[in-house]
TORLUMLUM-424302 format. One line per 2 residues: number of its first residue (from 1); their letters; for each residue z negated, y negated, x negated of N, C-alpha, C. Coordinates in pm, 1 decimal, always signed. Atoms other than C-alpha are relative to their C-alpha. Layout:
NUM	A	Z,Y,X,Z,Y,X,Z,Y,X; ...
% end
This chain:
1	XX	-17.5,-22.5,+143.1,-1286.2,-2362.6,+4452.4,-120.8,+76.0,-54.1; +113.3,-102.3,+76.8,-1505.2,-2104.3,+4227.1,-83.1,-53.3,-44.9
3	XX	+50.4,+107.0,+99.9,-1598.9,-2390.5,+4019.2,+15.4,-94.0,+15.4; -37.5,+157.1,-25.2,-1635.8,-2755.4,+3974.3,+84.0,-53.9,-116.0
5	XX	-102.5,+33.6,+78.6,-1357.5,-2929.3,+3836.7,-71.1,-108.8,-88.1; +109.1,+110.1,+39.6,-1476.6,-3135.6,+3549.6,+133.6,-126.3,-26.0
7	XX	-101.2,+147.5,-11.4,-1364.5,-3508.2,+3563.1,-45.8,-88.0,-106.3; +34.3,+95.1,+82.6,-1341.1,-3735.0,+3286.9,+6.6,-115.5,+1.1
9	XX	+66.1,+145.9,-57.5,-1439.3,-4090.7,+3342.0,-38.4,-120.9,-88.9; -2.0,+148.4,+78.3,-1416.7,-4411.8,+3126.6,-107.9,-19.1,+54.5
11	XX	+127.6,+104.5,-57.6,-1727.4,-4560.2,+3103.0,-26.7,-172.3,-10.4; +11.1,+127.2,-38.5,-1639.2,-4880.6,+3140.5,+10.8,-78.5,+145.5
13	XX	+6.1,+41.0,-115.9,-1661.6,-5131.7,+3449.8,+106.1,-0.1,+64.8; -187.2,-22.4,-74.5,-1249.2,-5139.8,+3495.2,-4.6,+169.7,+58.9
15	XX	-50.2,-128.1,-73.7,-1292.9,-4787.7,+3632.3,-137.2,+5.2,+128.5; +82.7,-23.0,-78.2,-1554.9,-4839.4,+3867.9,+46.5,+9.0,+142.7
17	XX	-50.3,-53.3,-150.1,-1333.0,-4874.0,+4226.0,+36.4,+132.7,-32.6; -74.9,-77.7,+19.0,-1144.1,-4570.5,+4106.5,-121.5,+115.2,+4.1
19	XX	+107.4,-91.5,-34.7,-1504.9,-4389.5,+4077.4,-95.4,-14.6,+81.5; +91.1,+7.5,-149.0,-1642.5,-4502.5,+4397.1,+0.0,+87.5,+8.4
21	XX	-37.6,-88.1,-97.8,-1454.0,-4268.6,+4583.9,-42.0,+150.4,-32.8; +32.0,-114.0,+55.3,-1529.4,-3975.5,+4345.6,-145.5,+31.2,+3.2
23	XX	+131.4,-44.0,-92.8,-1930.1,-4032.4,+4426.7,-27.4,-31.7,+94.5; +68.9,+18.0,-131.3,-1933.7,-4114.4,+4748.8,+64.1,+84.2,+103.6
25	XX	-55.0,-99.6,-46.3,-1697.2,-3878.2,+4908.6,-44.6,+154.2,-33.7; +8.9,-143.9,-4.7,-1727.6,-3468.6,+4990.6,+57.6,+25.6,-139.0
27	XX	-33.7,-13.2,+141.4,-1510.5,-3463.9,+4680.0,-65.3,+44.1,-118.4; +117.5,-20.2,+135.0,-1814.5,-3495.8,+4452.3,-97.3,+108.4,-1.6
29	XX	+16.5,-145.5,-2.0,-1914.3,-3159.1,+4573.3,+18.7,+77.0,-76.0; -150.3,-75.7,+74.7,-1610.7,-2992.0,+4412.8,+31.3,-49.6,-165.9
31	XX	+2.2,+16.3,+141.1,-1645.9,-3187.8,+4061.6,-80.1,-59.5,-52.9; +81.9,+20.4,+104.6,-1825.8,-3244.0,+3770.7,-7.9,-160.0,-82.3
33	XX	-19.4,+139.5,+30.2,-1837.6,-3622.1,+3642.4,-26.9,-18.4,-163.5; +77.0,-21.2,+167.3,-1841.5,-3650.7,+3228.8,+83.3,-123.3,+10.7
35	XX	-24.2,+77.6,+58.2,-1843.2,-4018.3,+3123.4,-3.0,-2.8,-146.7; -26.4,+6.1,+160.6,-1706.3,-4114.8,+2775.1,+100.8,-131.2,-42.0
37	XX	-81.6,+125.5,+62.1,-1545.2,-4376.9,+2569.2,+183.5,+75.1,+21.6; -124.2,-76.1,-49.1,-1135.8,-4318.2,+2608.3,+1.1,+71.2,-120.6
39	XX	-16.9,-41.7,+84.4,-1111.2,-4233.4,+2262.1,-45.0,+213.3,-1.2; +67.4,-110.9,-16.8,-1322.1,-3913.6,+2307.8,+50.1,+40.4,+112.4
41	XX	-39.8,-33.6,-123.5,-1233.5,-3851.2,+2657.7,+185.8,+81.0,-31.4; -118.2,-92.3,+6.0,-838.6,-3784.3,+2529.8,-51.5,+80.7,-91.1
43	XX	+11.7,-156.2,+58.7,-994.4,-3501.8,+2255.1,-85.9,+65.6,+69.6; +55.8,-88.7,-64.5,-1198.3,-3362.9,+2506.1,+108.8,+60.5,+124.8
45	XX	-151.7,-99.8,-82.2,-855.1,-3286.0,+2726.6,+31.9,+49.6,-62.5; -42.2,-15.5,+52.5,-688.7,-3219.9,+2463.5,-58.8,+139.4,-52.3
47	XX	+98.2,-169.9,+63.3,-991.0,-2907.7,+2350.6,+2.8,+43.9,+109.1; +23.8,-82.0,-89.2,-996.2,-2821.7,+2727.5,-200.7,-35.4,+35.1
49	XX	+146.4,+35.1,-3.1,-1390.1,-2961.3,+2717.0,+5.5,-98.4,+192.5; -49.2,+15.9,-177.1,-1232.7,-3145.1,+3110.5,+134.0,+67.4,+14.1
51	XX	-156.7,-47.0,-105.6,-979.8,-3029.0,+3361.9,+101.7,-128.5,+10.9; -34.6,+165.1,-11.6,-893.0,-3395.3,+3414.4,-47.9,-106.4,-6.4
53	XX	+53.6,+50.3,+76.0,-937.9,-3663.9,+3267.8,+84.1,-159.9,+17.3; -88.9,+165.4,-1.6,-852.7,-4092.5,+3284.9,-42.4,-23.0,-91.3
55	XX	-61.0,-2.4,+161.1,-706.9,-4059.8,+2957.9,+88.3,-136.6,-65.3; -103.8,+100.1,+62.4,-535.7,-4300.9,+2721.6,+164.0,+37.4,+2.3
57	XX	-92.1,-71.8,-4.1,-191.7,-4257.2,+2752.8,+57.6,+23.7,-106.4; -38.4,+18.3,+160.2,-134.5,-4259.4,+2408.1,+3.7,+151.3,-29.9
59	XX	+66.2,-114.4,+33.7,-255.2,-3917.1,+2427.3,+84.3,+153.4,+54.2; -40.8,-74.4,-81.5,+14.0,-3782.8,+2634.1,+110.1,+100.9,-87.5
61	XX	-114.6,-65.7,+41.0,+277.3,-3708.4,+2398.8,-64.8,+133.6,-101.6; +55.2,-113.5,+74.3,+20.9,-3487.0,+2161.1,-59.5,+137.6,+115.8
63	XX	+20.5,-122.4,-85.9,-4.7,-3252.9,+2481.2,+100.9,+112.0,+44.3; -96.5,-44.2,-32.9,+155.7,-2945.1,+2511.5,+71.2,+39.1,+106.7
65	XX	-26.0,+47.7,-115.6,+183.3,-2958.1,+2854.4,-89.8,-95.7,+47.6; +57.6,+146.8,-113.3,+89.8,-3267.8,+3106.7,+7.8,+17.5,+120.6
67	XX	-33.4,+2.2,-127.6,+46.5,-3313.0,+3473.2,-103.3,-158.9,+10.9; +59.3,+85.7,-34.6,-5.7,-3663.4,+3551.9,-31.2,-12.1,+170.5
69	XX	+51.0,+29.0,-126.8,-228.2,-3694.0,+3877.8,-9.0,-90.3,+80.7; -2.1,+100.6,-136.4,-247.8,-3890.4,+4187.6,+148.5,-136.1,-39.0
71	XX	-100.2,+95.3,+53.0,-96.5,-4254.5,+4191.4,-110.5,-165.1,-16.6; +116.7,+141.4,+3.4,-390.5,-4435.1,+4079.6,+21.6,-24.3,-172.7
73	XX	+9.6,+28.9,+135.1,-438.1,-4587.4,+3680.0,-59.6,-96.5,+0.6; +67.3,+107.9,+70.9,-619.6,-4835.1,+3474.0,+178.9,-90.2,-34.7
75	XX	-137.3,+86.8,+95.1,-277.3,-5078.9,+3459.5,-25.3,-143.3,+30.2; +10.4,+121.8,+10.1,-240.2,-5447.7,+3444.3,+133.9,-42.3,+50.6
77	XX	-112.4,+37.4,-24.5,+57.0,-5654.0,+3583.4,+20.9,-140.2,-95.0; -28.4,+100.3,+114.8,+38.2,-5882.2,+3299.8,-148.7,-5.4,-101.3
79	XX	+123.7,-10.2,+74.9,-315.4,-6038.5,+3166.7,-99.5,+93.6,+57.7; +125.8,-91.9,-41.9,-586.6,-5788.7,+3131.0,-135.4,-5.3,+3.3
81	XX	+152.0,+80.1,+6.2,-872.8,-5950.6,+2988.2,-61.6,+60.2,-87.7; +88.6,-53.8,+95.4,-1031.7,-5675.8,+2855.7,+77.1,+90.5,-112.3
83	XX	-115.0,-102.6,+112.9,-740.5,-5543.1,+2591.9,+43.3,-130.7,-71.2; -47.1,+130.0,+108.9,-716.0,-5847.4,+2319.5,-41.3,+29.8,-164.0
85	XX	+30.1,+95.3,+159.8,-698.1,-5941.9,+1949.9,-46.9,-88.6,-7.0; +96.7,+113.0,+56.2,-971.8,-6145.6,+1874.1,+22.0,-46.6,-145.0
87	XX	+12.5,+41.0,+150.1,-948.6,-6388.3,+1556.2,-90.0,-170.9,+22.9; +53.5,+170.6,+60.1,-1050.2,-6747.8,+1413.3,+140.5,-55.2,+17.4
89	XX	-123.9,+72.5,+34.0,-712.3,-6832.6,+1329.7,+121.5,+89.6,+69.0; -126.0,-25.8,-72.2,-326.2,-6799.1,+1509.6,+46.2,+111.9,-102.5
91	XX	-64.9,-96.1,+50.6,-144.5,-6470.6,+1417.5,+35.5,-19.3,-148.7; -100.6,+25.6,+121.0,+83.9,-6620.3,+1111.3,-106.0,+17.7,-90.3
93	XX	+97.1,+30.2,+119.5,-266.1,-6654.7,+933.9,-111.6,+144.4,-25.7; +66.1,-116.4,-4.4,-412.2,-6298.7,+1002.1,+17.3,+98.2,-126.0
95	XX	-35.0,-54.5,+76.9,-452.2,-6119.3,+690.1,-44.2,+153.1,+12.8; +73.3,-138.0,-27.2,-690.9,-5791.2,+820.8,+6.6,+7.4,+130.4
97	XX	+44.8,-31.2,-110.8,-744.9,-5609.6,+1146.7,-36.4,+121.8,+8.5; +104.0,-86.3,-11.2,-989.6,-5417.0,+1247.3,+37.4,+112.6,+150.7
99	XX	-98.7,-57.5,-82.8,-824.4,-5146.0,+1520.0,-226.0,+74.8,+80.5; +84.7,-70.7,-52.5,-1094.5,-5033.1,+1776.4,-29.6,+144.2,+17.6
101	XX	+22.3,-127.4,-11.0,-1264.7,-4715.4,+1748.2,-2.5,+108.0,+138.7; +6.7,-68.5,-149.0,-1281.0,-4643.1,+2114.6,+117.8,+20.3,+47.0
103	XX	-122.4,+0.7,-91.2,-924.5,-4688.0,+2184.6,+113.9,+42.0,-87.1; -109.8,-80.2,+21.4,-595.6,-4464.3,+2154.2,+90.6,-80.8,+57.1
105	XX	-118.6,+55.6,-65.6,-331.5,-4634.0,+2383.3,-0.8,-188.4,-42.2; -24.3,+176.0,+28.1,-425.2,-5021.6,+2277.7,+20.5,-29.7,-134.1
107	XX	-17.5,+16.9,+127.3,-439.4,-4944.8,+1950.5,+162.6,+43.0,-73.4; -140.1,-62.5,+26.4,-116.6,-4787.9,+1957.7,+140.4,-115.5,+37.8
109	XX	-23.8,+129.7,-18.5,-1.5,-5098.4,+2158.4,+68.6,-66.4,-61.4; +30.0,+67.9,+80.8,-117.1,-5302.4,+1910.2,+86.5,-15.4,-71.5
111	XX	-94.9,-33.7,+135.6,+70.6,-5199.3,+1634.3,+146.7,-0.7,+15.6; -88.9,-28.9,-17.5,+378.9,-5150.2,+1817.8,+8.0,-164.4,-13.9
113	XX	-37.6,+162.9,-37.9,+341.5,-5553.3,+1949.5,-2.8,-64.0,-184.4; -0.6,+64.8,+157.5,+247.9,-5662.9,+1539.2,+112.5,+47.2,-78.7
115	XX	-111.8,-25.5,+59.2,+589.7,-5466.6,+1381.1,+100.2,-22.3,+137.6; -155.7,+33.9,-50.7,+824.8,-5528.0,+1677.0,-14.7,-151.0,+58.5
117	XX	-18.2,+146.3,-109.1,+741.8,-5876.4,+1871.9,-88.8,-87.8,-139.6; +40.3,+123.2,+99.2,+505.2,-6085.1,+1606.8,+43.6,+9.9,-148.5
119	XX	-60.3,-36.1,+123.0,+658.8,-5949.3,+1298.8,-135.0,-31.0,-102.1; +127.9,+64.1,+75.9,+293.6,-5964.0,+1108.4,-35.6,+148.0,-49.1
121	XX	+49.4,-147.5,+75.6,+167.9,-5689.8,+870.7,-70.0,-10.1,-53.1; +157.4,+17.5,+79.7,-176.7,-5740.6,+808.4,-48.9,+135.8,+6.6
123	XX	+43.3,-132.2,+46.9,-394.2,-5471.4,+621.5,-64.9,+62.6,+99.4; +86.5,-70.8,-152.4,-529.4,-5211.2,+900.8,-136.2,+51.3,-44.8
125	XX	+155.1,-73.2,+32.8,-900.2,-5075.8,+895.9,-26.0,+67.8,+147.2; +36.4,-95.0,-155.5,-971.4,-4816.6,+1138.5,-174.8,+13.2,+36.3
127	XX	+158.3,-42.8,-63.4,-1324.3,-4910.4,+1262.5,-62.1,+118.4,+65.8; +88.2,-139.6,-12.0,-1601.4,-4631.3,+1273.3,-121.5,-41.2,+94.2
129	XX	+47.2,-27.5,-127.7,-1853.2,-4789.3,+1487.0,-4.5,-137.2,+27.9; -31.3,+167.1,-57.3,-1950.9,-5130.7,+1645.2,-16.3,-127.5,-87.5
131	XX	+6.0,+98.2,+107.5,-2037.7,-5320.1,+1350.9,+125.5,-78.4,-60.3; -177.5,+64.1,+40.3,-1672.1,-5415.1,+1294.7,+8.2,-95.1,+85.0
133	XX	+73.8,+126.9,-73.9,-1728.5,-5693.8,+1572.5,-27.0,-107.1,-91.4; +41.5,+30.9,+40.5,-1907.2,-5841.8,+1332.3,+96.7,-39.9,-87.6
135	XX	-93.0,+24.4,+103.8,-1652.3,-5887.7,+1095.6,+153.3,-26.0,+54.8; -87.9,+44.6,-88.9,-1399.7,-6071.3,+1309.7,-29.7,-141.9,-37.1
137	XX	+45.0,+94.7,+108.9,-1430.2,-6385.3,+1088.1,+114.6,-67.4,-42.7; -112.2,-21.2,+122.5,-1198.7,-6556.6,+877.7,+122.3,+14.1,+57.4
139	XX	-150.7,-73.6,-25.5,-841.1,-6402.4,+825.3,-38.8,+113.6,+73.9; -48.8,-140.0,-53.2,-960.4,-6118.4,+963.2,-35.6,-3.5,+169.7
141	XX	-19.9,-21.8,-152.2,-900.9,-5998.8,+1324.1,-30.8,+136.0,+50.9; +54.3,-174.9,-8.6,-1029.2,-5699.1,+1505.5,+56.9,+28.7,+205.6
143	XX	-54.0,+28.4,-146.2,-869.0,-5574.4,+1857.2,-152.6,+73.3,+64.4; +153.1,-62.2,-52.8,-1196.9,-5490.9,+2095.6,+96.3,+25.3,+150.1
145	XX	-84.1,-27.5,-151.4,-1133.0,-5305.7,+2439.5,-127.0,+25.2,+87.5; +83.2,-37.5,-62.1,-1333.5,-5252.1,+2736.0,-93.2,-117.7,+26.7
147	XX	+121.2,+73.5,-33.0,-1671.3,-5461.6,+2849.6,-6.7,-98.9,-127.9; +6.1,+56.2,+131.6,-1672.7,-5539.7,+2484.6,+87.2,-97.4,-34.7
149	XX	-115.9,+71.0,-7.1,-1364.5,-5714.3,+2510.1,-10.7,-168.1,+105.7; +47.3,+110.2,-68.4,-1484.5,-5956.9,+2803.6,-106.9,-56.6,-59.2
151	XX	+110.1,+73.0,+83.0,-1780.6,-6049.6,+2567.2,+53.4,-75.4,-114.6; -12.7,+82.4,+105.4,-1611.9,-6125.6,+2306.2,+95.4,-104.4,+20.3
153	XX	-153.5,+77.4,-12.8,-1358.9,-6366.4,+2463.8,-102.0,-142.7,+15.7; +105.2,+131.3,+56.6,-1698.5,-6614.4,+2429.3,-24.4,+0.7,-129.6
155	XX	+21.2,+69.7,+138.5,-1689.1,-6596.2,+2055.3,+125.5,+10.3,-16.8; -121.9,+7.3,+83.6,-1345.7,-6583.2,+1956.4,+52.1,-111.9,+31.1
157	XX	-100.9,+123.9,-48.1,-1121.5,-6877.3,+1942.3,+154.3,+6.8,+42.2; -137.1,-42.1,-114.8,-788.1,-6704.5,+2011.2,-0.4,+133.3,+33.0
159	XX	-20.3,-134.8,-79.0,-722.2,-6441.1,+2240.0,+168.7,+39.1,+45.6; -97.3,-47.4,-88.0,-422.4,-6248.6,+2231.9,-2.6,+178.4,+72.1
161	XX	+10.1,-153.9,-131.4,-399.7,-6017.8,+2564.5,+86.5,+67.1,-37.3; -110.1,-115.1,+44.3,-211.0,-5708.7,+2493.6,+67.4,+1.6,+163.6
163	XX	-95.7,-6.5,-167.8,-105.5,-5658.3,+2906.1,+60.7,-136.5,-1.3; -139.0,+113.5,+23.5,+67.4,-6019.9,+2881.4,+54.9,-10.2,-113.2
165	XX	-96.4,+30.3,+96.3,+201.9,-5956.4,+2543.1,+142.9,+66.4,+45.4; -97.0,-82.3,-21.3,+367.2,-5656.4,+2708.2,+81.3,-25.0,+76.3
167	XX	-16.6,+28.3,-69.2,+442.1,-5792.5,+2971.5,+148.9,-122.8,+17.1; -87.0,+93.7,+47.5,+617.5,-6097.4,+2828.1,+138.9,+46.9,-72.1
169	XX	-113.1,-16.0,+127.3,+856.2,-5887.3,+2570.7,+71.1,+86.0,+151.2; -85.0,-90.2,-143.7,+947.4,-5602.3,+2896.2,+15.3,-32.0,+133.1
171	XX	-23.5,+74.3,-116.4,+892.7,-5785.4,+3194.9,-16.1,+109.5,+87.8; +112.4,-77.4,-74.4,+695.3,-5483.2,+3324.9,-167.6,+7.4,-28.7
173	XX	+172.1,-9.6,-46.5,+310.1,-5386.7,+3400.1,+22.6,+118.7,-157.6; +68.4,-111.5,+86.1,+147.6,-5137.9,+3148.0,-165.9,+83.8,+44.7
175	XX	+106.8,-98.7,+26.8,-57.6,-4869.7,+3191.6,-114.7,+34.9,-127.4; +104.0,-52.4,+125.9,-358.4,-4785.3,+2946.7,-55.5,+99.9,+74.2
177	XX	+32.2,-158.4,-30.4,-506.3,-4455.8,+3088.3,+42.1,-0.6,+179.2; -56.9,-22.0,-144.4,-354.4,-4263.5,+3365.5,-118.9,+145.6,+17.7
179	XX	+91.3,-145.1,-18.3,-550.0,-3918.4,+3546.2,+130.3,+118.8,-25.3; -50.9,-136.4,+70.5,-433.2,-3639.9,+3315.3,-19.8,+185.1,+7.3
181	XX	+66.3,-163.4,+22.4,-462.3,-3251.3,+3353.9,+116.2,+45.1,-119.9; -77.2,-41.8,+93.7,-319.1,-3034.3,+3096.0,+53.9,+135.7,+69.9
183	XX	-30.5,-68.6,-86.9,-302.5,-2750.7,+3389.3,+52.7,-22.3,+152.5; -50.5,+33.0,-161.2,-147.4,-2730.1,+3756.2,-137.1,+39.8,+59.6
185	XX	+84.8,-20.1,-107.2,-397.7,-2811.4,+4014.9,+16.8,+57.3,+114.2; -20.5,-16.3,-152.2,-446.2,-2726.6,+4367.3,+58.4,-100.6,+61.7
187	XX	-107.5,+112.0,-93.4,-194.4,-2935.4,+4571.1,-132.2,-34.5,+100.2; +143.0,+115.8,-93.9,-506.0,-3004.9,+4845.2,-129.2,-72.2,-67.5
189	XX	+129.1,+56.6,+111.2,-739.8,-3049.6,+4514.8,+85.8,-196.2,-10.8; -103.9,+95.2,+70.7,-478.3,-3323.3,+4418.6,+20.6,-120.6,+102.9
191	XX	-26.4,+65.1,-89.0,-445.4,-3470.8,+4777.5,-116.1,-70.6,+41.2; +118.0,+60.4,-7.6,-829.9,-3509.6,+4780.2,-51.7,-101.3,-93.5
193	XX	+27.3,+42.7,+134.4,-875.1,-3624.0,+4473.5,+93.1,-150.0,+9.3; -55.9,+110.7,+23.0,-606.0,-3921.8,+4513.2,-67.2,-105.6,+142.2
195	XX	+61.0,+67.9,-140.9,-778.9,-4026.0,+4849.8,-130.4,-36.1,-25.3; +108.3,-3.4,+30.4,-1104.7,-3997.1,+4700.5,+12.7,-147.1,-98.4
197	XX	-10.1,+110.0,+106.6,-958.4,-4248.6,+4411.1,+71.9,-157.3,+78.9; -60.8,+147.5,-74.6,-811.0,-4500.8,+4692.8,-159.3,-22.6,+82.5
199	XX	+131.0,+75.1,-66.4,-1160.6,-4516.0,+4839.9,-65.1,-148.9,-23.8; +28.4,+137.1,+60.4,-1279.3,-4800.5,+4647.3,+34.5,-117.5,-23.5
201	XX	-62.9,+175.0,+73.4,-1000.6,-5060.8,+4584.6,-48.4,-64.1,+119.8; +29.4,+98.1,-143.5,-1095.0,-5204.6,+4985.6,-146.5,-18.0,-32.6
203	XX	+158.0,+20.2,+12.1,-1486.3,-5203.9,+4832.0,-31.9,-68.1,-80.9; -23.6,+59.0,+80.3,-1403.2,-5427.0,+4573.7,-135.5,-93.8,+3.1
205	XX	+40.1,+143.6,-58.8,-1687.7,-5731.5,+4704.0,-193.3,+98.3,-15.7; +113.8,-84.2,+36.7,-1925.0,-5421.8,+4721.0,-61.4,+20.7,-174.2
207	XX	+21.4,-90.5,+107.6,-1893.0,-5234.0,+4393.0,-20.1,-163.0,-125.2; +52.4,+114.1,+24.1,-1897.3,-5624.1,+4233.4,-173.7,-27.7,-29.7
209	XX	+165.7,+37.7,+10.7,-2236.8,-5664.0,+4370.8,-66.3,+128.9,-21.3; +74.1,-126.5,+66.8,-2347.6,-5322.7,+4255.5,-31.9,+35.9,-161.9
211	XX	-28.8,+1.2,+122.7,-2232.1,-5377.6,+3908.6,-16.9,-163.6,-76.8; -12.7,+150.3,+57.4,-2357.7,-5749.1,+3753.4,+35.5,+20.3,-100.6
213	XX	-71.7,+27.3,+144.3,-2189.6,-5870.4,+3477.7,+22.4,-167.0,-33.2; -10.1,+144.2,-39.8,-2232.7,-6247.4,+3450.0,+70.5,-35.9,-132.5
215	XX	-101.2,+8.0,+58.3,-2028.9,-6242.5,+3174.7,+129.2,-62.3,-1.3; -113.7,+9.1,-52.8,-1708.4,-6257.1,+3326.1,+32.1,+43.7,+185.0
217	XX	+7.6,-43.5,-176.1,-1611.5,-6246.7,+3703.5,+86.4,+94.4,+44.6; -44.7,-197.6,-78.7,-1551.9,-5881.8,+3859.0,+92.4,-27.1,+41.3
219	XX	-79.5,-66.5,-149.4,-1411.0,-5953.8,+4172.7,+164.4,-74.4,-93.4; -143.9,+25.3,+44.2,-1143.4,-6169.4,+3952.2,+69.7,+153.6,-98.0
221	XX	-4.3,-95.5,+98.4,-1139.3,-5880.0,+3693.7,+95.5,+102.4,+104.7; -6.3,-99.7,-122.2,-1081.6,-5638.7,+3998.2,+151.2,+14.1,+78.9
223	XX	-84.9,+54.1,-112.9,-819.1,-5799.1,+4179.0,+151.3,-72.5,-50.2; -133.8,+80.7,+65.3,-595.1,-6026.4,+3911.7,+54.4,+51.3,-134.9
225	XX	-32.5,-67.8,+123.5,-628.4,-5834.7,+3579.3,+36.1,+131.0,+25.4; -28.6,-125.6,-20.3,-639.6,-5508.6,+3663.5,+90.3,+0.4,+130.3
227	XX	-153.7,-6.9,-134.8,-381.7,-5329.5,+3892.9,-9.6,+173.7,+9.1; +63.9,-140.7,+35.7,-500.9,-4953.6,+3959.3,+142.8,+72.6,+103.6
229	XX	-75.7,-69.5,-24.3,-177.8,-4829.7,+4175.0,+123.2,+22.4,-75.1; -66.3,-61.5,+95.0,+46.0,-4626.5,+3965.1,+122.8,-12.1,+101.9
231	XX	-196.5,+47.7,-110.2,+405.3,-4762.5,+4173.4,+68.2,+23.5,-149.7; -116.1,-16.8,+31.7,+731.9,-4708.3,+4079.3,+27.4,-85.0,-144.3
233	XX	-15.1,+61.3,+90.7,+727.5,-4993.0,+3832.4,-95.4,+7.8,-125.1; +51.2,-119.0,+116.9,+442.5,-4872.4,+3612.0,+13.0,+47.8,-70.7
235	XX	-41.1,-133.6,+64.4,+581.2,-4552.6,+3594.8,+82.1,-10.9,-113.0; -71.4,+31.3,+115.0,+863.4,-4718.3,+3422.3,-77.1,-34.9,-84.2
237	XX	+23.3,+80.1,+82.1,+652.5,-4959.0,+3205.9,-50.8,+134.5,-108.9; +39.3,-109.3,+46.9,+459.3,-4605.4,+3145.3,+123.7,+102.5,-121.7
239	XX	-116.0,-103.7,+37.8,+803.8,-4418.3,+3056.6,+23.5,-87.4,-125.7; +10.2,+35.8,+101.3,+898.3,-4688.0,+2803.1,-80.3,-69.1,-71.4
241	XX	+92.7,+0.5,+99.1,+589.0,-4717.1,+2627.7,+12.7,+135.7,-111.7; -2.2,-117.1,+55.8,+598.9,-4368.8,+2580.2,+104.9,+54.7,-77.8
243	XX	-71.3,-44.0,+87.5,+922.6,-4355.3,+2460.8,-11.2,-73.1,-127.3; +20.0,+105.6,+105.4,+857.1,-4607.5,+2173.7,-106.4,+99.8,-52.4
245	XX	+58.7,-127.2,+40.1,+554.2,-4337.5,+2077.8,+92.1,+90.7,-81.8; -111.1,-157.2,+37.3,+836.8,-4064.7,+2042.1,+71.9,-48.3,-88.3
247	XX	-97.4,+98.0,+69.9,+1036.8,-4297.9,+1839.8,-100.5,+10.3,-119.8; +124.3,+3.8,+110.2,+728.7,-4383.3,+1611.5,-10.4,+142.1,-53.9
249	XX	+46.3,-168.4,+26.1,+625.6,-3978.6,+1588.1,+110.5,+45.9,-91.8; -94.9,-95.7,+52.1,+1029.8,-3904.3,+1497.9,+45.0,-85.6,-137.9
251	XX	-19.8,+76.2,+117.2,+1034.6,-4187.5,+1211.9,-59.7,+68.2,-147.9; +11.4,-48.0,+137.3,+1083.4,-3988.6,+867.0,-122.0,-49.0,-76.2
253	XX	+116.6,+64.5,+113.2,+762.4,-4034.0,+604.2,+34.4,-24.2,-84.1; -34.4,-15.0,+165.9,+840.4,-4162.7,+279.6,-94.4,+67.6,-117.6
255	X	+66.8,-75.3,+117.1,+760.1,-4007.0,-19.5,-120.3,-24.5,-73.6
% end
């Protein structure tokens, strides 16, 4: 290749098997590594700022073309751990929520699970930076994603998981970011690149003890929450998420 492909990279710990393989393999020759929150990561595909990118999938339908890569993802086969609504008090009593600034696909979720499965329509606030945490109190509720999300599941008193809410209403897995290009790759770029991203799930015990977090436990994190092969069933859970998106997008504005 002329150039190095640039790769966009969640910087959180749920993507760390998935970026073994990308620095420890020949691979990492051939591309460029730009960590970022997801939020940022889908408008930097989206400007062309990466080639590819483990994107929110939320992000897929505002593209005018897609090529989803390999058959790896950030998915869950039920609880996730780190994708919840934190509050004080049970849903019925939620009067605010605070929607995470980092996240496109949970927040989108979110909203879908509060108007179709809990029937609850508390006032939204689109948090600007981390100080909204803080204000998870009370009636009000704030969804946190990522590292941030396993921290806060020691102050909150209820936790509802978004991957077993979804899980529970469809009785499939869910995806939250898949590897996105907005161009056609090289078919041997593509073949390296998915081999490069299976490097890591068998290093699981390793990348653990490379990464402390006494927080919450990895190798469980690793192994029971998360679920990084993009199978057949996924794809579906993937397909109707996305159509529920398209649905949302084609719903008339009122006046």
């Amino acid at each position: 290749m002329d150039k190095k492909i640039k790769v966009g990279i969640v910087s959180y710990r749920n993507t760390r098997p998935l970026i073994y393989g990308l620095q420890h393999t020949a691979l990492s020759n051939d591309i460029e590594l730009i960590e970022d929150i997801p939020a940022r990561l889908a408008d930097k595909l989206k400007t062309g700022e990466i080639d590819l990118g483990l994107v929110p999938v939320a992000v897929i339908p505002q593209l005018g073309e897609y090529h989803i890569i390999g058959d790896y993802c950030i998915g869950t086969e039920g609880e996730v751990a780190s994708v919840c609504l934190f509050s004080e008090v049970p849903l019925n009593e939620i009067t605010r929520v605070y929607l995470d600034y980092q996240s496109r696909s949970s927040v989108a979720l979110l909203q879908w699970l509060m108007r179709e499965s809990w029937g609850i329509f508390p006032e939204i606030i689109q948090a600007e930076d981390e100080s909204y945490r803080e204000e998870i109190k009370g009636t009000t509720a704030g969804l946190v994603i990522g590292d941030r999300a396993l921290e806060q599941r020691l102050i909150s008193t209820y936790i509802y998981d978004l991957g077993a809410e979804w899980r529970a209403i469809t009785g499939l897995p869910f995806v939250f970011a898949a590897w996105v290009s907005t161009k056609s790759l090289p078919a041997s770029f593509v073949q390296r690149f998915n081999e490069a991203n299976a490097a890591g799930i068998p290093r699981i015990d390793e990348i653990v003890a490379a990464n402390p977090f006494p927080v919450y436990d990895l190798r469980k994190y690793y192994t029971l929450n998360l679920s990084y092969q993009l199978d057949e069933r996924k794809r579906k859970g993937l397909e109707l998420f996305l159509s529920y998106l398209k649905k949302d997008n084609e719903q008339p504005v009122e006046a």
